[in-house]
Structures are given as structure tokens and as C-alpha cells.
matplotlib code that plots the C-alpha trace (Angstrom):
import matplotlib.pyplot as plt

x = [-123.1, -121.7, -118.0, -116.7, -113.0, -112.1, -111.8, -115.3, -118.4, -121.1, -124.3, -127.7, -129.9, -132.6, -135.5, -136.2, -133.3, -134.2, -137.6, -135.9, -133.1, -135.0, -136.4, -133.2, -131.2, -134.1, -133.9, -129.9, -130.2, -133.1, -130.6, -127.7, -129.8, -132.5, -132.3, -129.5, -127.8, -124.2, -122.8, -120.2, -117.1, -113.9, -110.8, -108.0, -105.0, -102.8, -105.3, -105.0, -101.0, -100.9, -102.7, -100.7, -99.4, -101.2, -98.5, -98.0, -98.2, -96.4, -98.4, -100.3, -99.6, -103.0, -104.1, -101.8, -102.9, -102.6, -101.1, -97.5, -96.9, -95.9, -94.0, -90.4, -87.8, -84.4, -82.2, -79.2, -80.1, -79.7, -75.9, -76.1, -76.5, -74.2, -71.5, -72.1, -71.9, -68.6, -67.6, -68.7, -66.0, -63.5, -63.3, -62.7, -65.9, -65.9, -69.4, -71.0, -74.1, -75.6, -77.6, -76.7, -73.9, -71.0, -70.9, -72.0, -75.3, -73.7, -73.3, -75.9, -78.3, -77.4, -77.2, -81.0, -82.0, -80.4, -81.9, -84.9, -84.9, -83.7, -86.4, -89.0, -91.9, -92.0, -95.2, -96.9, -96.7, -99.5, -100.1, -98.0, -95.4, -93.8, -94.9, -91.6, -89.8, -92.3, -91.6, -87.5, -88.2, -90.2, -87.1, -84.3, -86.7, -86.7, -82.4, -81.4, -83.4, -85.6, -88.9, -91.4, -93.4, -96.0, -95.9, -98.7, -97.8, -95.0, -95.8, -92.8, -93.4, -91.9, -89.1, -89.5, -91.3, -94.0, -94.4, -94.5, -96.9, -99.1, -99.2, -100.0, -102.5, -104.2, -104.0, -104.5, -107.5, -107.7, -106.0, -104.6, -101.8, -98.3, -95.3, -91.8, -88.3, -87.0, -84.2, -85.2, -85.6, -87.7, -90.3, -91.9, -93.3, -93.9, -96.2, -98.2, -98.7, -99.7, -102.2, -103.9, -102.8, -100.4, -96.9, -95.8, -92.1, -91.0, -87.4, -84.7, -81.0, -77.7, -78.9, -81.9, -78.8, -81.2, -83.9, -87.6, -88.3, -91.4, -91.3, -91.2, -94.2, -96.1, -95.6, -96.3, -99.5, -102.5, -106.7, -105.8, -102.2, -102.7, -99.4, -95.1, -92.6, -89.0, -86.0, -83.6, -80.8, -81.6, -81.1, -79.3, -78.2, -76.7, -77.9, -79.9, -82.8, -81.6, -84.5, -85.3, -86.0, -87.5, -89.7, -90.7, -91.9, -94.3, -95.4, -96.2, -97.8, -100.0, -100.6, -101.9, -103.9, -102.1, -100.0, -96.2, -94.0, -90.8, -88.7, -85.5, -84.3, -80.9, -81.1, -78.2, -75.8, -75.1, -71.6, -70.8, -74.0, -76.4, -79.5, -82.5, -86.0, -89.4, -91.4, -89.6, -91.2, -94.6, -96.9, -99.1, -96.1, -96.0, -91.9, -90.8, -87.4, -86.0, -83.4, -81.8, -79.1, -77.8, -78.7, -77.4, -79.9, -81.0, -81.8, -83.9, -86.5, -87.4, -88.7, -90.7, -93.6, -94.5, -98.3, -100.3, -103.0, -105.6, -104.5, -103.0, -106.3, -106.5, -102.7, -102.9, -106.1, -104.3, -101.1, -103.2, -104.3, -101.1, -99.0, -100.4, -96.9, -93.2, -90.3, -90.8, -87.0, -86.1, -88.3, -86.5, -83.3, -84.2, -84.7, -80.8, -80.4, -80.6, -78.1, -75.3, -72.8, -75.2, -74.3, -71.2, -70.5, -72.8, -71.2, -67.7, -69.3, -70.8, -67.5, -65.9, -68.3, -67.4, -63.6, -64.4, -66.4, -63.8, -61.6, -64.1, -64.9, -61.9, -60.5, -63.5, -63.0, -60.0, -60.7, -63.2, -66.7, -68.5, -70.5, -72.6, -74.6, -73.2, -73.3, -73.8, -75.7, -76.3, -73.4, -73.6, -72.1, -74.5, -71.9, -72.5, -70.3, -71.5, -67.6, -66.7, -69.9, -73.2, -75.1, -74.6, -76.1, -73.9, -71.1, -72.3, -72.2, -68.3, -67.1, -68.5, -67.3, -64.2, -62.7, -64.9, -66.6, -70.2, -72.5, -75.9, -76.9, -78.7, -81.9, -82.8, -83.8, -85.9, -86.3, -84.2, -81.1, -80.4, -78.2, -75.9, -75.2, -74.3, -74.5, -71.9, -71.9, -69.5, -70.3, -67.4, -64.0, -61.6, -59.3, -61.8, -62.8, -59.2, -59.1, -62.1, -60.4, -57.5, -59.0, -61.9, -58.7, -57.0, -60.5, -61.1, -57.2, -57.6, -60.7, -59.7]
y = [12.7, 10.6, 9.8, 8.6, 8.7, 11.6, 9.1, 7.3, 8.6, 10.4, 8.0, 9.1, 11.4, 8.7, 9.5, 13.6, 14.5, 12.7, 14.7, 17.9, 18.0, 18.7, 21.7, 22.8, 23.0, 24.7, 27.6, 27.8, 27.8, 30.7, 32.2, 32.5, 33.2, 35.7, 39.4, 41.2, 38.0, 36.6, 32.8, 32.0, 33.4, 31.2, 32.2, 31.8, 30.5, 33.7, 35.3, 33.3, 33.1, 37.2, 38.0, 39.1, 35.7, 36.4, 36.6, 34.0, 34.9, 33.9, 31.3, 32.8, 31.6, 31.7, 29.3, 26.9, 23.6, 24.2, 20.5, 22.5, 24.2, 21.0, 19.7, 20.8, 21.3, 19.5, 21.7, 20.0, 21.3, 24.8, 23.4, 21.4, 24.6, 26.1, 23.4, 23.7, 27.7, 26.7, 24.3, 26.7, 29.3, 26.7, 25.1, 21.3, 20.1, 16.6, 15.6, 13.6, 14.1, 12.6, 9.5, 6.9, 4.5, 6.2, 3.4, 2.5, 0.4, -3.0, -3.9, -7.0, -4.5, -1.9, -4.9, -6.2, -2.2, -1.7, -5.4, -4.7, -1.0, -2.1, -4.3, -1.2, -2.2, 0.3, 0.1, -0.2, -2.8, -4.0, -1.6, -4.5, -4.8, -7.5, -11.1, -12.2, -9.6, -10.5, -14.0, -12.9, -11.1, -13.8, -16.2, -13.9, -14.3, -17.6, -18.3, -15.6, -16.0, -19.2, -17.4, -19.0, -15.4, -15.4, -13.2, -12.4, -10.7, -8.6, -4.9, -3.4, 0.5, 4.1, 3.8, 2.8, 6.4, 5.7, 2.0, 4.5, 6.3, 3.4, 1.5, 5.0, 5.9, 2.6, 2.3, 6.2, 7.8, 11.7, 12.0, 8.4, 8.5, 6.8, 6.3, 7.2, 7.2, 10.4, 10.8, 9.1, 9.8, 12.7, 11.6, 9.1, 11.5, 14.4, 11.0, 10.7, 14.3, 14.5, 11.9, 14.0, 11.6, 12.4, 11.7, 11.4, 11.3, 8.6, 9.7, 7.1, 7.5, 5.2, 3.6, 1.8, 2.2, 4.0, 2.3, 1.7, -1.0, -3.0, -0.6, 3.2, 1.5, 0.7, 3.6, 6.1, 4.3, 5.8, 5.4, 7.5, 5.9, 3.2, 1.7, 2.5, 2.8, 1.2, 1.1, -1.8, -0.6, 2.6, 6.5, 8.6, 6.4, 2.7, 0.9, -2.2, -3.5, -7.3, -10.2, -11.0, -7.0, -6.7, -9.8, -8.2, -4.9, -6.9, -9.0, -5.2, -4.2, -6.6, -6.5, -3.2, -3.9, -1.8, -2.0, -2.5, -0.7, -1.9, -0.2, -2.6, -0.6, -0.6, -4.6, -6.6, -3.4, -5.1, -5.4, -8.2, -8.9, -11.3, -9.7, -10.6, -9.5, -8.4, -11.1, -14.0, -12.5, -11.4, -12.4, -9.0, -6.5, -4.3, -4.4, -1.6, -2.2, -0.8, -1.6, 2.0, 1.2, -2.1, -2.8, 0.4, 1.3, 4.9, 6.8, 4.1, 4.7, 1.3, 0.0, -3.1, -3.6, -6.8, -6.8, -8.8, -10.6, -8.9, -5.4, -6.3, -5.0, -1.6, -1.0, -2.1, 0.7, 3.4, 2.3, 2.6, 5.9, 7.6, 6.9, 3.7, 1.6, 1.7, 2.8, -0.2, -0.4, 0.2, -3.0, -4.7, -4.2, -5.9, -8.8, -8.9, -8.2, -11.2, -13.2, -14.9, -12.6, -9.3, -10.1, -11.2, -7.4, -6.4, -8.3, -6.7, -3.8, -4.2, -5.1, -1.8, -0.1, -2.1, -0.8, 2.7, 2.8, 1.2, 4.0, 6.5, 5.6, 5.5, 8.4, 11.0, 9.8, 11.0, 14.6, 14.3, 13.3, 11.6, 7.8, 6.6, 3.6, 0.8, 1.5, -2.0, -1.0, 1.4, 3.6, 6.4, 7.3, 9.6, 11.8, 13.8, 17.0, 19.0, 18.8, 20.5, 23.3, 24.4, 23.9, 20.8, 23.3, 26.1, 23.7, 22.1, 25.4, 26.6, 22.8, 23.9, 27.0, 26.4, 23.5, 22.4, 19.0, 18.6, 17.0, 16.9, 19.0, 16.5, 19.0, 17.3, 14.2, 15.3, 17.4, 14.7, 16.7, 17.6, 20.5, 17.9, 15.6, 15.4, 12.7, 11.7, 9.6, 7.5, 6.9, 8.2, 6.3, 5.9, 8.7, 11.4, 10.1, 10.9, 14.4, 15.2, 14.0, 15.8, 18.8, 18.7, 18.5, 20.9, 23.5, 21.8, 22.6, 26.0, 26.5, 25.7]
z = [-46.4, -48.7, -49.3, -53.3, -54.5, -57.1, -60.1, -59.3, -61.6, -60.1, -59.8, -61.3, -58.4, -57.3, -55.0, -54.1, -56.1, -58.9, -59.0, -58.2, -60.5, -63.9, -62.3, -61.2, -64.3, -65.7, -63.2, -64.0, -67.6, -67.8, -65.2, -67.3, -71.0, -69.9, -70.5, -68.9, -68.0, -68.7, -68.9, -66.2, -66.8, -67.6, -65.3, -67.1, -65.5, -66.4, -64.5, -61.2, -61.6, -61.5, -58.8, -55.3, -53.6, -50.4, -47.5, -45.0, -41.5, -38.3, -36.0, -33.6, -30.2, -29.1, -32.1, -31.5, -29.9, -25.9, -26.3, -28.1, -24.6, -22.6, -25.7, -25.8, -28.5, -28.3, -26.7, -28.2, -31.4, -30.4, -30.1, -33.4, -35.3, -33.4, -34.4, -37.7, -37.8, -36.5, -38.6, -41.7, -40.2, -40.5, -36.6, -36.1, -34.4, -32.5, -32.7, -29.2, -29.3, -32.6, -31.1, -34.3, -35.3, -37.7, -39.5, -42.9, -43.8, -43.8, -47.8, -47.9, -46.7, -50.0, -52.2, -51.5, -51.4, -54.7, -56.2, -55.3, -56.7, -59.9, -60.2, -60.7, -58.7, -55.9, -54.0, -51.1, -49.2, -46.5, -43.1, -41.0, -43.2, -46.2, -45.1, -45.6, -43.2, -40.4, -41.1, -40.8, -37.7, -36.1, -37.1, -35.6, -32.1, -32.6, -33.7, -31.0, -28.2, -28.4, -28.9, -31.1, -31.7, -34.5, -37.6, -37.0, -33.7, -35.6, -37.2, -39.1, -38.9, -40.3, -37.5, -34.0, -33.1, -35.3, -33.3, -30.2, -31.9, -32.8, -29.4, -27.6, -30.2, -29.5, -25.4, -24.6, -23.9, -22.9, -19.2, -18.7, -16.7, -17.3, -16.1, -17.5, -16.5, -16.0, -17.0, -20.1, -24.0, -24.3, -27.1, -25.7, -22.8, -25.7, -27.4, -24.5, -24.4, -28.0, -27.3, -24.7, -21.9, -18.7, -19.1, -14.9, -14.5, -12.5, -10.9, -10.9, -10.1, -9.3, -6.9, -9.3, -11.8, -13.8, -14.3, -13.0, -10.2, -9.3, -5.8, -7.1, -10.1, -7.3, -5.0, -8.1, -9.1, -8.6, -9.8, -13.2, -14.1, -17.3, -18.3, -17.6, -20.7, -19.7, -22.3, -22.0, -22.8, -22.2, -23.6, -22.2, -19.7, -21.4, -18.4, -18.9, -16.9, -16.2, -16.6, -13.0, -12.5, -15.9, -15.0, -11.8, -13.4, -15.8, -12.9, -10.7, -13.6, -14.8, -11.4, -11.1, -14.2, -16.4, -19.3, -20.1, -23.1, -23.3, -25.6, -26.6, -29.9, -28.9, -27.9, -29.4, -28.1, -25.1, -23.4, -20.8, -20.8, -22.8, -24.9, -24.2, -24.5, -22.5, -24.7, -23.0, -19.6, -20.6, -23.3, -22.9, -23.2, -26.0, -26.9, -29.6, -32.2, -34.4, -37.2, -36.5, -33.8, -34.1, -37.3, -38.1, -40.7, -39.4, -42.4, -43.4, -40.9, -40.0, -37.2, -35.6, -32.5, -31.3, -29.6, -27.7, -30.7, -29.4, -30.8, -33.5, -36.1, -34.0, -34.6, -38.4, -38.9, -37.4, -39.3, -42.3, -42.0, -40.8, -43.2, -45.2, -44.6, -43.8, -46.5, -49.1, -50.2, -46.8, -45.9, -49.1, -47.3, -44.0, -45.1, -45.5, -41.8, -40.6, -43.0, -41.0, -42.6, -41.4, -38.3, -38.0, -39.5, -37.0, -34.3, -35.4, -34.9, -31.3, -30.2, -31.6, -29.5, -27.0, -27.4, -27.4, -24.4, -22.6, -23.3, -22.7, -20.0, -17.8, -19.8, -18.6, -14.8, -15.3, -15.9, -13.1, -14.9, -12.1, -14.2, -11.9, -13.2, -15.0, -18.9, -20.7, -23.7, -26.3, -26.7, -24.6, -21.4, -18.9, -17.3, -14.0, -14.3, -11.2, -10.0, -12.8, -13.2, -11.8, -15.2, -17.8, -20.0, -20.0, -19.8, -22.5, -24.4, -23.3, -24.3, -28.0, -27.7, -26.3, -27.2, -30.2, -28.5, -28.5, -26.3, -24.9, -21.8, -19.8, -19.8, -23.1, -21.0, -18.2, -14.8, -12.3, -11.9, -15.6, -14.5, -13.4, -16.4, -19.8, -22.1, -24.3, -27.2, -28.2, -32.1, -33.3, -34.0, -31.3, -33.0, -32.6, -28.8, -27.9, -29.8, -27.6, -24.3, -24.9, -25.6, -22.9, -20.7, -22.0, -21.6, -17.9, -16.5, -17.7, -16.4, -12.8]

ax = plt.figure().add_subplot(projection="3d")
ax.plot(x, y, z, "-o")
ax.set_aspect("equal")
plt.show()
């Protein structure tokens, strides 16, 4: 069979058909003039346009992919729309739970976006990306962390999911094993699901401070397993693998002949701590960014992958054909990120974080949430609330309910004793964090 574009002309029938074709015409026109016969009939569009719309029907359970049944919904959603039910009756609603930055896309950012735009020429741009922003992105490796990394080693993508999506959809074949975090951010195990692979939950807890080490890898790898996905910082957590263990998990797994996924999209958030990056440690680790958190660009859905040379072409095909190439003014606007006054805003902004954790934090052992781990990145604080309830969940439901503060149950992140924790979020100002600790207290000293 042979596949043309809808705009290319049909080419003249060679060889059988060529022979065949005058007899075949001759058969359709005696067809449609001999006795008794009638010429196609025209529809006319009036016709088409007033016939009964047929009705849509509900999915069928049993159609559906047997894939959908291992991949779950985000529960916190349930409470989103909850919130905004609320909100809509006229409650004050403290908001926790939304995983992005509250503030606004730094201006240099808007200013390229809207020079660019008024220029006109809105197209696509190649699979990998501009040339000039993975030019920018291979400077900013080099300016912040000494890294000569080629362009040519740099894909900028639809957000950093779609660079999950990519580097999966390239290394997964039907049954691999591998290895995730759990807790951890619930996508990237619903990927590997997608993908027909095995996501295996790999339990970690204060005492790894969250976070994967060289021993459990080994202990949990077995003849099927293919590769481990880390985050550094991480979600839900905000811990932050330091380099010697982050060097000793590429060494166990390069090791174990498998690959590494290191997924640094909150990098730069870091807090009494220096950034720093997987690439430094491991020139075959695949290491996923994205301008979303620190950047703070999240609407814009832009992303970036760095990947070993060798799979560079497979990532670009596949890139091609699911969704041709990344948001082209949002690509325009990146290459603003990087300007010395970007970050300095973006610096300003880390250390506001910064403040409001340290308030946070303290203020939530106070009403007795238990924070094991050390929280140095991202903004988040994982909270263990089993002195306070029996079920994050239905906690999570009475703070909404009760005292207008929402946050996520930790169910949303995994099967390692989610009843127990929560995670909060603190992307909101420092006013609205204490609002939600006064009332939180206020709901837990009547409650007791």
C-alpha cells in the first residue's frame, strides 16, 4: 500500500492497472447509462446536516485498554473541585496543594514572548527544539555548573512529562521492569505503565530521607528490572539526593547494566544547599528539566532532556510524531531565561521560598505534624499526620471542609504509608500560610 499526502496529485496507473483501467471505466459508465439505470446521486449538505446526530455512548469498561485499570486518577482533584464548589458558595479557600510557583512569568520572559509574537511568524520549529535555546541551555550548564554539554545532547520538549514520555517511549519494551520511589510523583510510574512496562515501587522512608540508595537498587534488582527514575529535589517530599549518594546510584546502576532517569525539574530550588546536577556524575544518565518550577513558566509547558548521543535520533523520531515540537512562543520566551537579570528575579524568588518554608515549617510542628526528612528543595513540605488522624485522606477532606485549607492526601503519591502523610505546598504568600495555620489550629484544638 502506498502512502501520498492529501494535496499531492494522483500518478498515472502503470503496469496491470494501467491495462485494466480502460476496461473499468467502461463497465461504470454502461453501469450508470443503460436501461433502468440512474447516475450517482449528489447528497446535498442540508441533507447530511438534518439527519438525527447519532448519540454518544458512555465507555464501555470492557473496551477500554486493560492498561487504564493500573493507571489512577489524582485524588487531590476530587478535593480541587470540591474547593472550588466552595469557593462558588462564597467560603475563603487557602489553596496547598497546587504543585507550581504563585508568582508571575518573570517580565523578560513576556517581553521576548510578546516580541516574538508580534513579529507574525508562528511556526514550527525542529523536533529538538530552536538552535539557539539548546545553545542557551548548553550555556546555563556550562555558567552554573561547569559542564561543557553539547547542543546537540539537549532536546527541549512539550513540558518535562513529555521528556518522560520520550525517554520511556525510547528505553521500554513490553514487561521491563523499573524501579521508582514510592512515595514519589505519581506520573512517572502511570508512564511506565502506559508503555506496557512494570512500574516496581521501591519503598523509601526517613531514614534514606526519602530517597533511593545504591543498597535497596541493588537488593530490588532482579533478571527483568531495566532502569530506576530518582528526582532531586524531589515531589512530594523536597528532599534532595546529595552528589556522593547520587554518584553511587549511577555507579550501582550502570553497574547492574541498566539505565538511570534523573528527574531535576525543580533544580535551582535548593535551600542551604548548592544545585547541582546528575550530568556531572554520569555521562549515560538520562536527566529531565523543565522551565515550569524555577523558572516559573508553567503554563508554558516547556520542558528540556539531556541524553546520552546515542539516542538522541530515536528521541527526535518519536518527538516528531507525537506532537511535531514544543510551544514555539513558549520556546521564544526561554531564551530570556537565562539573562542575568532572569535570574536575579529568579533568585529573589528562591529565597522567598526559602522564607516561607521556614515559617512553615516550624509553625506545623507546632500543631503536632510530624516532618521527617530534611526538606531542601522544591517547595513542599511532606507532613506525617498519623498523631493527629487514622487517614491523610479523610483528614485531608475535614481540613477543606472544616476550616477551608487544602492539601494533598498523601495517597496521591504511592502505597508506602500514604494514610499517614499529607503534603503541603508552600506556593502561596507568607499571609495566606499563616491564615491556614491559624485555622488548621483552630480545626485541630477542637477536634481533640
Amino acid at each position: 500500500m502506498e502512502w501520498r499526502s492529501a494535496g499531492t496529485p494522483p500518478r498515472e496507473p502503470h503496469g496491470y492497472w494501467a491495462l485494466a483501467m480502460p476496461a473499468l471505466r467502461a463497465l461504470f459508465h454502461a453501469a450508470c447509462s443503460g436501461p433502468g439505470s440512474r447516475p450517482p446521486r449528489q447528497i446535498r449538505l442540508s441533507e447530511t446536516c438534518n439527519r438525527p446526530a447519532m448519540k454518544s455512548q458512555p465507555a464501555d469498561p470492557q473496551r477500554l485498554a486493560a492498561r487504564m485499570a493500573d493507571i489512577a486518577p489524582f485524588h487531590v482533584m476530587e478535593l480541587l473541585q470540591r474547593a472550588r464548589t466552595l469557593q462558588a458558595s462564597g467560603r475563603s479557600i487557602i489553596t496547598l496543594c497546587v504543585g507550581e510557583p504563585d508568582f508571575p512569568t518573570p517580565e523578560p520572559m513576556l517581553d521576548a514572548a510578546m516580541a516574538f509574537l508580534r513579529g507574525g511568524d508562528v511556526h514550527y520549529t525542529p523536533a529538538l527544539g530552536l538552535p539557539q535555546l539548546r545553545e542557551a541551555i548548553a550555556g546555563y550548564y556550562a555558567s552554573r555548573f561547569g559542564l561543557d554539554i553539547p547542543a546537540s545532547r539537549i532536546v527541549v520538549t512539550a513540558g518535562a512529562s513529555a521528556a518522560m514520555l520520550l525517554v520511556l517511549g525510547v528505553l521500554i519494551n513490553p514487561g521491563d521492569r523499573w524501579l521508582l520511589p514510592d512515595p514519589g510523583y505519581p506520573c512517572n510510574r502511570h508512564f511506565v505503565r502506559l508503555l506496557d512496562g512494570v512500574p516496581a515501587a521501591l519503598e523509601v522512608d526517613e531514614a534514606s530521607d526519602f530517597q533511593a540508595t545504591a543498597a535497596r537498587v541493588a537488593a530490588a534488582w532482579d533478571e527483568a528490572t531495566r532502569g530506576l527514575i530518582v528526582a532531586t529535589p524531589s515531589n512530594p517530599t523536597g528532599t534532595v539526593l546529595d552528589a556522593p549518594a547520587l554518584g553511587e546510584l549511577c555507579r550501582t546502576v550502570a553497574g547492574l547494566g541498566g539505565h538511570l532517569v534523573v528527574d531535576e525539574i525543580y533544580q535551582g530550588l535548593n535551600y542551604g544547599c548548592a544545585a547541582h546536577t546528575a550530568l556531572a556524575l554520569d555521562a549515560g544518565a538520562f536527566v529531565i528539566n523543565s522551565f515550569s518550577k524555577y523558572f516559573g513558566m508553567t503554563g508554558w509547558r516547556l520542558g528540556w532532556l539531556v541524553a546520552p548521543p546515542a539516542y538522541v535520533r530515536a528521541i527526535e523520531k518519536l518527538a516528531q510524531n507525537l506532537y511535531i515540537c514544543a510551544p514555539t512562543p513558549a520556546q521564544h520566551a526561554a531564551l530570556a531565561a537565562f539573562r542575568p537579570n532572569t535570574l536575579q528575579l529568579l533568585e529573589q524568588r528562591r529565597a522567598e521560598f526559602a522564607a516561607r518554608r521556614d515559617f512553615l515549617r516550624p509553625a506545623l510542628q507546632s500543631l503536632g505534624f510530624g516532618l521527617p526528612g530534611d526538606p531542601r528543595g522544591a517547595f513542599y513540605l511532606y507532613a506525617d499526620v498519623s498523631a493527629l488522624c487514622d487517614d491523610s485522606y479523610a483528614f485531608a477532606h475535614d481540613l477543606l471542609e472544616h476550616c477551608g485549607v487544602a492539601v494533598t492526601p498523601g495517597l496521591d503519591f504511592g502505597a508506602n504509608s500514604c494514610r499517614r502523610f499529607v503534603r503541603l505546598a508552600y506556593s502561596r504568600d507568607t499571609e495566606q500560610l499563616e491564615q491556614a495555620v491559624q485555622r488548621m489550629a483552630a480545626f485541630i484544638a477542637h477536634s481533640r
